[in-house]
Every structure is written in structure tokens, then in C-alpha cells.
N, C-alpha and C positions, 0 to 999 in steps of 0.2 A: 780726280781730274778736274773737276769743278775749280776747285781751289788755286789749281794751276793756270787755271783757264782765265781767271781774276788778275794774277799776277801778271803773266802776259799782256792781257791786255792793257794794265798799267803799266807798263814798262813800255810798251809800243807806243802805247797817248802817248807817253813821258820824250821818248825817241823820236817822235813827227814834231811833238811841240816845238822841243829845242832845234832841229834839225831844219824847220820852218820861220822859227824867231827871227835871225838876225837879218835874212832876207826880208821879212818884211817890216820893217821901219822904216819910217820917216814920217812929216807934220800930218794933222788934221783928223779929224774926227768922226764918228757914227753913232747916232742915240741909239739905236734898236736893239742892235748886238753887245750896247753897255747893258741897256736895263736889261735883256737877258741874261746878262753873262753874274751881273754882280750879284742877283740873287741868289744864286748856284749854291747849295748849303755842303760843309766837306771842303773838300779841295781839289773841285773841277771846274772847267774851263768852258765857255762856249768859243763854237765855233762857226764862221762862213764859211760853207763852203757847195760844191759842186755836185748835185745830187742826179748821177747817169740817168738813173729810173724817169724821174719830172723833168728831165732836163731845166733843172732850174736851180738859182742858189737857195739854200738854205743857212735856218742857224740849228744847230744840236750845240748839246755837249755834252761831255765826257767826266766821267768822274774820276777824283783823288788825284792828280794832277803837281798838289804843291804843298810844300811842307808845314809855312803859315799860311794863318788865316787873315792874309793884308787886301785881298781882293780887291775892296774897293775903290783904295787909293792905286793900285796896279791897274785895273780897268781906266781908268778916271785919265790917268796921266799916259798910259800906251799910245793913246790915239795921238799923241804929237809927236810921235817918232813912226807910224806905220808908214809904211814902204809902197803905198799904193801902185805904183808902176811896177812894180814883182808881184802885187797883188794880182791887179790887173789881168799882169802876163801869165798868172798861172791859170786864171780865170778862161782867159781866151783856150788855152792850153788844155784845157778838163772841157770847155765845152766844145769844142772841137771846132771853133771858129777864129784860131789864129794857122 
């Protein structure tokens, strides 16, 4: 069960990631969530996001996520296409203030 439990939950990261991606791009940038995110050793992801419990955002992230290891330059050049108004909108949306 363990084992299965691994799988899942990579393939679910894997399903939010993509499923999340193309909504959110468009231009500009965040230092916090790059330097966490590029360190990330493997092939996992940080993420902002909505934390019910603190009512507050947070960054985590998630492991085994991607097949190379180019993170850095993917971190680096993402933030000119993130989608801040989908951002945003999901932001307001999880914390219960839109």
C-alpha cells in the first residue's frame, strides 16, 4: 500500500500541475517562491498556495514532478508568462474572499 500511496500521489502533483499550468501565465515575476522552488533536489515543484488551516498563503512543495533536471532555467523564465489575474482569482477563491 505504501508503494501505491507514492504513485498516486505523483500522478495527482502531476494532474494539478498541468491541469493548473496554462491558466496561469502571463508577464512578471516573484523572488521568494524562485529561491525556494530552484533548490528543490529530484524533480519537484514549489508551490503558492492557500493554506485553509493559517488562513494564509503559503509556499510547499511537492516531489518528483518532472522528467529533467532543467529547473532552473524553467523557474528563471516562468515568471514572464504567469497568469497573475487567474492567480489572483483563485487566491480570492480558496480564501474565501471573492
Amino acid at each position: 500500500m505504501a508503494g501505491l500511496t507514492q504513485t498516486i500521489k505523483f500522478n495527482l502533483g502531476g494532474h494539478i500541475n498541468h491541469s493548473i499550468y496554462w491558466e496561469n501565465l502571463a508577464p512578471i515575476g516573484r523572488e521568494e517562491l524562485t529561491k525556494r522552488t530552484v533548490p528543490i533536489q529530484g524533480s519537484g515543484w514549489g508551490w503558492l498556495a492557500w493554506d485553509n488551516i493559517s488562513k494564509s498563503l503559503r509556499i510547499i512543495d511537492t516531489p518528483n514532478q518532472e522528467m529533467l533536471n532543467v529547473r532552473a532555467d524553467y523557474v528563471k523564465q516562468i515568471w514572464k508568462i504567469v497568469n497573475w489575474k487567474d492567480v489572483e482569482s483563485r487566491f480570492l477563491s480558496a480564501s474565501g474572499k471573492k
